[in-house]
TORNU-537356 format. One line per 4 residues: number of its first residue (from 1); for each residue z, y, x of C-alpha. Coordinates in nm, 2 decimals, padded with zeros to 4 digits, always signed. Example, Ala and Ser with C-alpha at 12.3 -4.5 7.8 and 13.67 -1.06 7.14 Angstrom:
REM TORNU-537356
1> +00.78/-00.45/+01.23 | +00.71/-00.11/+01.37
REM end
This chain:
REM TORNU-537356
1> +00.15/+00.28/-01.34 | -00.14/+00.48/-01.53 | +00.07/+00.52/-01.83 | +00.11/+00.89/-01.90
5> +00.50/+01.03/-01.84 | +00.52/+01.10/-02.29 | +00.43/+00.70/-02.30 | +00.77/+00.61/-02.16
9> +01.15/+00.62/-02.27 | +01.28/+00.93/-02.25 | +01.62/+01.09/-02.30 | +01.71/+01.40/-02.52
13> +01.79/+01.67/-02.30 | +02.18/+01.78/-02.32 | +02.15/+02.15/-02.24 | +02.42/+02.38/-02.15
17> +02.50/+02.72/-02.05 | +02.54/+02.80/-01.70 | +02.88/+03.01/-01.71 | +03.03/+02.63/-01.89
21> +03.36/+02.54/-01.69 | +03.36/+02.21/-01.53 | +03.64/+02.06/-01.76 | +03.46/+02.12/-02.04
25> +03.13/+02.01/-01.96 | +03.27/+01.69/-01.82 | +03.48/+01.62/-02.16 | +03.13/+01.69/-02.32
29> +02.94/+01.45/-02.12 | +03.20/+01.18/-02.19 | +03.22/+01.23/-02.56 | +02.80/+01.17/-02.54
33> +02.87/+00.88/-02.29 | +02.61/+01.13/-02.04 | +02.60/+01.12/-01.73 | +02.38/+01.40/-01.65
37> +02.31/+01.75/-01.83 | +02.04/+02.00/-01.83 | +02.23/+02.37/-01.72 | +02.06/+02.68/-01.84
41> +02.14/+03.00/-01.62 | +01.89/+03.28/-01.74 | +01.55/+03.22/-01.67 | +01.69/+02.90/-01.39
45> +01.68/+02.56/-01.49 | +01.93/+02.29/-01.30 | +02.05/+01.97/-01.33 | +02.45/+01.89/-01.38
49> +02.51/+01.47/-01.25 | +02.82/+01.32/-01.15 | +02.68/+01.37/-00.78 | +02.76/+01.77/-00.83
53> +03.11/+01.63/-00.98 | +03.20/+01.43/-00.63 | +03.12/+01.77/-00.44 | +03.28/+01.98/-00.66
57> +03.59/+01.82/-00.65 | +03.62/+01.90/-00.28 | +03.58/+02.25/-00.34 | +03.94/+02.44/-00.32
61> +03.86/+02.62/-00.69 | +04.01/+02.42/-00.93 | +03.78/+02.24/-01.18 | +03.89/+02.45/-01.49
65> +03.75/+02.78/-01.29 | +03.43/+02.64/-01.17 | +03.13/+02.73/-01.39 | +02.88/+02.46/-01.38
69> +02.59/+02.70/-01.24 | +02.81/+02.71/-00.92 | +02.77/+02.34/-00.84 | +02.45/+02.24/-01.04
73> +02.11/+02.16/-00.82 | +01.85/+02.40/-00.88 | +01.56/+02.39/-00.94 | +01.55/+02.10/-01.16
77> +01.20/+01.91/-01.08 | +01.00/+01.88/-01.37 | +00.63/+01.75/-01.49 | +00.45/+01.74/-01.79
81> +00.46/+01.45/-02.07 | +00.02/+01.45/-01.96 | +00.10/+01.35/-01.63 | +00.06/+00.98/-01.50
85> +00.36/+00.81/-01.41 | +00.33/+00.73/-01.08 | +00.28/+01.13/-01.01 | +00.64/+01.09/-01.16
89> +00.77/+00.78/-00.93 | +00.60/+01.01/-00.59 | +00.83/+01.33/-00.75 | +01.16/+01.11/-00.72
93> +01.08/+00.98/-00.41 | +00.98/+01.27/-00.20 | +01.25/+01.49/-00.34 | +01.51/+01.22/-00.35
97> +01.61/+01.26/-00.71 | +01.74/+01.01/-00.98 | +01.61/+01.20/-01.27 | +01.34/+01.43/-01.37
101> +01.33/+01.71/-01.64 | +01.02/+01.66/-01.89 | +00.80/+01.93/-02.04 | +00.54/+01.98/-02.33
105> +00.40/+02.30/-02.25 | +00.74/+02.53/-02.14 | +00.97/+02.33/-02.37 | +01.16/+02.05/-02.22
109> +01.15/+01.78/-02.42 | +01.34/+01.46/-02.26 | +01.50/+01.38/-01.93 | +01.31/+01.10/-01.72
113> +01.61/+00.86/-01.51 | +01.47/+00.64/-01.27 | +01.66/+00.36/-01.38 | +01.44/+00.41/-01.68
117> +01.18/+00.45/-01.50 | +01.19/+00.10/-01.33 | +01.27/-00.10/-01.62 | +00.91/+00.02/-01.76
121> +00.73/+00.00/-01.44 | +00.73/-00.37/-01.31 | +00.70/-00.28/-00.92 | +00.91/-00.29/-00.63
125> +00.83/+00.04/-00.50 | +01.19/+00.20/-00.63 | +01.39/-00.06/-00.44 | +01.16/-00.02/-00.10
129> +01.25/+00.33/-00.12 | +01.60/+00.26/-00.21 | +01.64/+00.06/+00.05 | +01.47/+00.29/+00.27
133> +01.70/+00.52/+00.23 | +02.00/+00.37/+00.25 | +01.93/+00.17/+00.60 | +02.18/+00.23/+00.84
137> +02.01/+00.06/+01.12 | +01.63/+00.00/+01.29 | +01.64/-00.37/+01.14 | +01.73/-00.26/+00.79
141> +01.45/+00.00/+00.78 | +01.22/-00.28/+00.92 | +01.27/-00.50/+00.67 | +01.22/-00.25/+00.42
145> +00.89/-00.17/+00.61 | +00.75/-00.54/+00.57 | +00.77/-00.53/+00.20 | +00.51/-00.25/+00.16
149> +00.25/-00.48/+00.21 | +00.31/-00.72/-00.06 | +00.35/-00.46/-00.29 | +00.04/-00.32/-00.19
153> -00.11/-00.66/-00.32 | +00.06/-00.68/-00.66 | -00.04/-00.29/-00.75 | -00.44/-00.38/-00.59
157> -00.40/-00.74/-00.80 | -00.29/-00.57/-01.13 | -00.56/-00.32/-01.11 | -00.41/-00.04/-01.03
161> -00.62/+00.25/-00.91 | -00.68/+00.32/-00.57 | -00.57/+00.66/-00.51 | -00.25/+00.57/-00.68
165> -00.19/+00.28/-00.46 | -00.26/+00.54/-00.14 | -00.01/+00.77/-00.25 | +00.24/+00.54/-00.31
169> +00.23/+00.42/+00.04 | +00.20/+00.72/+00.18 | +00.51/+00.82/+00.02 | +00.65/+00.52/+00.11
173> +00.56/+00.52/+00.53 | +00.67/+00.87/+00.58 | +00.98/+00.79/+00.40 | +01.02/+00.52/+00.65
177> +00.92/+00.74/+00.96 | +01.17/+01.03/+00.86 | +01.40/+00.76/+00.82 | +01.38/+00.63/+01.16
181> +01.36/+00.97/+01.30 | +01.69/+01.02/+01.16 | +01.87/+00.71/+01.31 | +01.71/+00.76/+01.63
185> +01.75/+01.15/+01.71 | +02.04/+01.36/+01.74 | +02.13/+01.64/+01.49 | +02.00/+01.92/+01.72
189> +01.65/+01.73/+01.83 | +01.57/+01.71/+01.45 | +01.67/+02.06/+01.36 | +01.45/+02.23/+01.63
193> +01.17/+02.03/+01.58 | +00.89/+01.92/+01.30 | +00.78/+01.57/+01.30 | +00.39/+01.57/+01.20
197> +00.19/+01.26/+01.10 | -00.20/+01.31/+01.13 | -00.54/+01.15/+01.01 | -00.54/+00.93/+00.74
201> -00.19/+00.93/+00.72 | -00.19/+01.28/+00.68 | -00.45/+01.28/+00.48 | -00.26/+01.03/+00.23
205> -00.57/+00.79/+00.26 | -00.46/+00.51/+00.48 | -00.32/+00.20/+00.29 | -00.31/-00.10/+00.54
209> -00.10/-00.01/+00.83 | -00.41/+00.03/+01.09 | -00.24/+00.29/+01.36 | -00.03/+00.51/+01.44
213> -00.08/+00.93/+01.43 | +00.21/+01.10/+01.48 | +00.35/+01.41/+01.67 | +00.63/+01.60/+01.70
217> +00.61/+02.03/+01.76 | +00.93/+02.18/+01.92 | +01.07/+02.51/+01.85 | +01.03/+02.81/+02.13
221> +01.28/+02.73/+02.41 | +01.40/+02.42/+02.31 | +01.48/+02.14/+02.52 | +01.64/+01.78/+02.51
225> +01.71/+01.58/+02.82 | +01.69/+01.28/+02.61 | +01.35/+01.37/+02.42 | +01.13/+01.07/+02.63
229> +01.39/+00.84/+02.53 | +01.37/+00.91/+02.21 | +00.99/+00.93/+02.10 | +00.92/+00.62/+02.31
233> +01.24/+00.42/+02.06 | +01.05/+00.55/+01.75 | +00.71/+00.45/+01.84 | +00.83/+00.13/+01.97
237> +01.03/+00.06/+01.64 | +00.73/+00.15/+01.41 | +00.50/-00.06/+01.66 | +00.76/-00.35/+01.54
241> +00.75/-00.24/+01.20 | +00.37/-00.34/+01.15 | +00.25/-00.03/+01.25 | +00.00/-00.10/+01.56
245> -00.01/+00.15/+01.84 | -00.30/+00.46/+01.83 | -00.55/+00.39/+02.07 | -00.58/+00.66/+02.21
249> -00.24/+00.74/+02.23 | -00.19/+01.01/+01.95 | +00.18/+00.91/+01.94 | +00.51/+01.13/+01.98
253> +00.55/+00.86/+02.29 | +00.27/+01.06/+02.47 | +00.34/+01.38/+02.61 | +00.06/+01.53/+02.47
257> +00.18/+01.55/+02.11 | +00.56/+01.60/+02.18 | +00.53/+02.02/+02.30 | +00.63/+02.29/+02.19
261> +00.46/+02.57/+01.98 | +00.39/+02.75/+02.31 | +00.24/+02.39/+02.41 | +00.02/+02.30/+02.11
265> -00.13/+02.63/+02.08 | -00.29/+02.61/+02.45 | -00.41/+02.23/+02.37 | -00.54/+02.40/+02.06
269> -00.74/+02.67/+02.28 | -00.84/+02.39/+02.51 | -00.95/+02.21/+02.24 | -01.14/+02.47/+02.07
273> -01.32/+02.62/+02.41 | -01.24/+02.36/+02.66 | -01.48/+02.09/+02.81 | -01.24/+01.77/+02.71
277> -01.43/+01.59/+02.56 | -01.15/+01.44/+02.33 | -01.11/+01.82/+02.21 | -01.28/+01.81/+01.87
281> -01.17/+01.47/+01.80 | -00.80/+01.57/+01.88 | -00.87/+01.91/+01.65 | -00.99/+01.70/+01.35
285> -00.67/+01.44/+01.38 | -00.44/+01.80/+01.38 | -00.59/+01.96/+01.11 | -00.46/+01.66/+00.90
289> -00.13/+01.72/+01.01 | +00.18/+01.75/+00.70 | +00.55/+01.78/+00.82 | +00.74/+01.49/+00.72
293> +01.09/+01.59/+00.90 | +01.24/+01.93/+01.07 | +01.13/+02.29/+01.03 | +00.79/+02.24/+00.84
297> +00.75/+02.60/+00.96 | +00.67/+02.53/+01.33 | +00.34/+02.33/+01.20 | +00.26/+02.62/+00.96
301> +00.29/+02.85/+01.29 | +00.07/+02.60/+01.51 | -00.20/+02.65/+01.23 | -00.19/+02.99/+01.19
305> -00.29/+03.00/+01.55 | -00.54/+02.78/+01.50 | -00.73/+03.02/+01.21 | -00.68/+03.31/+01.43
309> -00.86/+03.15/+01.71 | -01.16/+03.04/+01.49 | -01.12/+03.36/+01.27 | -01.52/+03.43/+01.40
313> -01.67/+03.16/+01.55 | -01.93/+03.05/+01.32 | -02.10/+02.84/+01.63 | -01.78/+02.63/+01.73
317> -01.75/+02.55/+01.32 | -02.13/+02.42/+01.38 | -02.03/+02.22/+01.63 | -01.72/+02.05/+01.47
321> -01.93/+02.00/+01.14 | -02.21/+01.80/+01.39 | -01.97/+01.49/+01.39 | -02.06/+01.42/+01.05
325> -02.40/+01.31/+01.21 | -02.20/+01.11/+01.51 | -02.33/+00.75/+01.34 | -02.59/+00.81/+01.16
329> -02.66/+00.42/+01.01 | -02.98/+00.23/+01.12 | -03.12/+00.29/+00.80 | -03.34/-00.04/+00.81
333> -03.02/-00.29/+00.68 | -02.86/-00.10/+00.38 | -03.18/+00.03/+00.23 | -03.28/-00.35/+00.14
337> -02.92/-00.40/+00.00 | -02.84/-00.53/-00.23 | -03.13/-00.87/-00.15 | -02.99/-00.85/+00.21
341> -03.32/-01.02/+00.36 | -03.13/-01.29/+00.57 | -02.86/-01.04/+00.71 | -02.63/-01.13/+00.49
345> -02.42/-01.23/+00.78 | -02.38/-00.83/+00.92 | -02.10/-00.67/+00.99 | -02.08/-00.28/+00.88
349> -01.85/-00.04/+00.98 | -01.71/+00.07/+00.65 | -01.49/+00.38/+00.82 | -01.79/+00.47/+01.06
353> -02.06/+00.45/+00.83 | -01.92/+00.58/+00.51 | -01.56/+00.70/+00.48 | -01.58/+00.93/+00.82
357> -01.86/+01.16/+00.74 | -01.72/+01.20/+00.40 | -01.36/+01.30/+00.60 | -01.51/+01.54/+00.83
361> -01.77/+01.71/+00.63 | -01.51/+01.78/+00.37 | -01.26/+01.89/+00.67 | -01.52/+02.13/+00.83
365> -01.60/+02.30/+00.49 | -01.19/+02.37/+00.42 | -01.18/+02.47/+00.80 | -01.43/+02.70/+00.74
369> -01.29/+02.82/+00.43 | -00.94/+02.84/+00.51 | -00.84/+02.57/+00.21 | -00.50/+02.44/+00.29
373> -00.54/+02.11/+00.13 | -00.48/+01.81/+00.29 | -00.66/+01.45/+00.11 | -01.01/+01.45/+00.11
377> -01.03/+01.47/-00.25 | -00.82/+01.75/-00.28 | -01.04/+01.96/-00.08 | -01.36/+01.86/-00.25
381> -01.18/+01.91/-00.59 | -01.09/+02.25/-00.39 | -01.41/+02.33/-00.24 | -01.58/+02.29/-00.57
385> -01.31/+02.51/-00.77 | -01.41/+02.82/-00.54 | -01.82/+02.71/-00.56 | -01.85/+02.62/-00.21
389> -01.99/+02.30/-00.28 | -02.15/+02.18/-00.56 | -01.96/+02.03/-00.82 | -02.15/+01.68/-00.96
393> -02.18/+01.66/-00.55 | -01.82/+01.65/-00.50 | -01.76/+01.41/-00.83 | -02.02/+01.17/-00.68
397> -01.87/+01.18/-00.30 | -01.53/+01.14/-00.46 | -01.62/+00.84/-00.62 | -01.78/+00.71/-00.33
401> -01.46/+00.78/-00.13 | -01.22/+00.60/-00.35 | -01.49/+00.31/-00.37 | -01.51/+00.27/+00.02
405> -01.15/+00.28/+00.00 | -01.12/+00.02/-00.22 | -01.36/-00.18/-00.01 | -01.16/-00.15/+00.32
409> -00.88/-00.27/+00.12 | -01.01/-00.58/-00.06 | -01.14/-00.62/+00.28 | -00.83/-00.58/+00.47
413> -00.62/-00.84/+00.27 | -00.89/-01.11/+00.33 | -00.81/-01.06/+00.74 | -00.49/-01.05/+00.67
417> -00.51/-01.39/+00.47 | -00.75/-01.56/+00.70 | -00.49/-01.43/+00.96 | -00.70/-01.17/+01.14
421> -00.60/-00.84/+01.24 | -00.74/-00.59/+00.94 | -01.01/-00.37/+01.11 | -01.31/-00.15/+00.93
425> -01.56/-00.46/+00.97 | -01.69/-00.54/+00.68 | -01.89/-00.86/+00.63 | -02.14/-00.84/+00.37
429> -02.20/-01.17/+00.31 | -01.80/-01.15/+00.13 | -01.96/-00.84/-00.12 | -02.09/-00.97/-00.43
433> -02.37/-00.84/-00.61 | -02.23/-00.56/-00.81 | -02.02/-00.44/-00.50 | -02.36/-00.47/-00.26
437> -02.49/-00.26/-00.54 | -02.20/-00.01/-00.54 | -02.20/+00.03/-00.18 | -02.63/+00.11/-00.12
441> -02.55/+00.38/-00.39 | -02.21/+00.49/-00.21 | -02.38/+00.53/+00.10 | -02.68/+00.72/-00.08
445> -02.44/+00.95/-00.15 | -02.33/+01.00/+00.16 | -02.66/+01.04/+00.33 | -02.72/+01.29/+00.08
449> -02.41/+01.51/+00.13 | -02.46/+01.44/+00.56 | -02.81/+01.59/+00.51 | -02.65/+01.91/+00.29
453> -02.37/+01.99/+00.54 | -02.69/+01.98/+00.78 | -02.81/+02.26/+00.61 | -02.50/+02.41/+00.54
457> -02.42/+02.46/+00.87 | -02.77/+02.50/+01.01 | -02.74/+02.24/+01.23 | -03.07/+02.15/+01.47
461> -03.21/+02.47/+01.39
REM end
């Protein structure tokens, strides 16, 4: 899984020139026992598999005539031979792709197959996806939804990183929700609308299946009669998948975050300048927001709204950057970790007290800078790039993210071993030393960087 992409088996690419006929590509390809050839068409780069061969042999142009640029994909996705491998294993999964074209610098240098691919990684992940994909009913996907769990175990048991195991799953769920959205709405539903999922599914930073954060934006003038129907199926189905229900009902089930564009910009305005006092909560979960089926295009709208309307509002960014201050720790029980002092037995709210005002201080500086990344660690990594935050300061509160990650996890599959439902309760007595350790210095950290988004934002002044 951390291997880099060069480490594995990879093929010698078999290149050709785009204006190739068909015939005599295929003769080629059988003479080299290939199933699958690099085309070359100017400065383009495709791929030539026996898929393209199926569809092209429905076309009325006779093989002979066809020239292989005609029928091949392009682009061909590609990464580099530094990359890690599971950056490789998200590729083929998000794009739906058997094979991958490898590169040293601009030269391609070997063809990655995902059949190779598996036989070097010893996970399950392919074959959830695989199935995934190829469910043709709500009790197929949910049995492909109930494995994610135990792989989640195997890849946190062998060690793999944390931020690897994140993005595999989150890979993995929206797989499963565009899935279902598929088998459960009609062609012209999912082509006037964009599916969304929000918070830490958004984000890419939820592991264990805690709730559900989902919406769906419709385009201008578009209606379904059977749109209720339809939203309350798919949240009902991922509620018997293992996802619970959002508590406060951020769900495509609730009318709220099933609207149109027209629709989410006023809740947007009303969240903004209103007096609901779920407004900046409900801002925060939207900003998170990434497309996961239909137009991408009518979220990138609903956003672009959203920076107009804060395009000078310096006081309402104060505001929203406040929450990173909403629960502040009683700073009497960590400071004596890691002794503990007879409260050994206390319970600390990992998301609360650590992992939220990392989240939203990092999510009010890229709102305020207009960064368009999504995971927390991508906009610290950004935020640091462009010098709006301090770079050792966004190493440290990265590390302390993935660490209190890590922590929820570890802590998570102990609930759900001792048969309780996984929550962000962590019981301290469970940490040992070096972890107790880890977790005084991780919340250091996080006092620190509360205190400098304080200042930042010249809050209480």
């Amino acid at each position: 899984m951390t291997s880099r992409v060069g480490d594995t088996i990879l093929r010698k690419p078999f290149e050709v020139d785009g204006a190739t006929d068909l015939v005599s590509l295929c003769r080629e390809m059988s003479e080299r026992s290939l199933g699958d050839a690099l085309v070359r068409d100017g400065d383009r780069l495709g791929m030539f598999t026996t898929t393209n061969l199926r569809d092209a042999i429905l076309l009325p142009t006779p093989p002979a005539e066809l020239a292989v640029r005609d029928v091949a994909s392009f682009p061909v996705m590609s990464l580099s031979v530094d990359d890690d491998l599971f950056e490789a294993m998200i590729l083929m999964q998000r794009h739906r792709v058997h094979r991958l074209a490898v590169r040293d610098g601009d030269k391609v240098v070997g063809v990655l197959a995902q059949l190779d691919l598996m036989g070097f990684v010893a996970n399950n992940s392919f074959l959830i996806a695989h199935q995934v994909n190829e469910a043709t009913d709500i009790d197929e996907l949910r049995r492909a939804a109930e494995q994610i769990n135990g792989l989640i175990r195997v890849l946190h048991g062998d060690g793999v990183r944390i931020e690897v195991i994140a993005a595999l799953t989150g890979e993995l769920n929206r797989a499963i929700f565009r899935r279902l959205w598929t088998l459960l709405a009609p062609a012209d539903l999912r082509e006037n609308s964009c599916l969304i999922v929000m918070g830490s599914e958004g984000r890419g930073e939820q592991i264990i299946k805690t709730d559900q954060d989902n919406g769906l934006i419709l385009r201008e003038g578009f209606d379904h009669d059977d749109l209720p129907e339809v939203t309350r199926a798919f949240t009902e189905a991922l509620v018997s998948f293992g996802y619970p229900p959002c508590p406060g009902g951020i769900m495509v089930s609730n009318a709220l975050w099933r609207q149109p564009v027209s629709g989410y910009r006023r809740n947007i305005g009303q969240w903004l300048y209103g007096d609901d006092a779920e407004g900046p909560m409900n801002l925060a979960i939207f900003l998170d927001a990434v497309a996961v089926a239909g137009d991408g295009a009518l979220l990138d709208e609903v956003k672009e709204h959203l920076y107009t309307l804060l395009s000078d509002s310096d006081a309402y960014l104060a505001r929203f950057a406040a929450a990173v201050n909403s629960f502040a720790e009683d700073r009497s029980w960590w400071s004596r970790l890691p002794g503990l002092s007879g409260r050994g037995s206390a319970e600390v709210d990992i998301k609360k007290l650590g992992l939220f005002p990392i989240v939203q201080g990092a999510r009010a500086l890229a709102l305020k800078y207009r960064m368009p990344q999504i995971g927390t660690a991508d906009r610290l990594t950004a935020l640091a790039d462009a010098r709006r935050i301090d770079a050792d300061l966004a190493r440290d509160l990265t590390d302390a993210l993935r660490f209190l990650i890590g922590v929820k996890l570890d802590n998570n599959l102990r609930q759900m071993e001792a048969g309780r439902k996984p929550d962000n309760l962590v019981r301290l007595e469970e940490l040992g030393t070096l972890d107790r350790q880890a977790l005084k210095d991780s919340l250091a950290i996080v006092r620190r960087f509360r205190e400098w988004v304080s200042q930042h934002f010249r809050l209480g002044t």
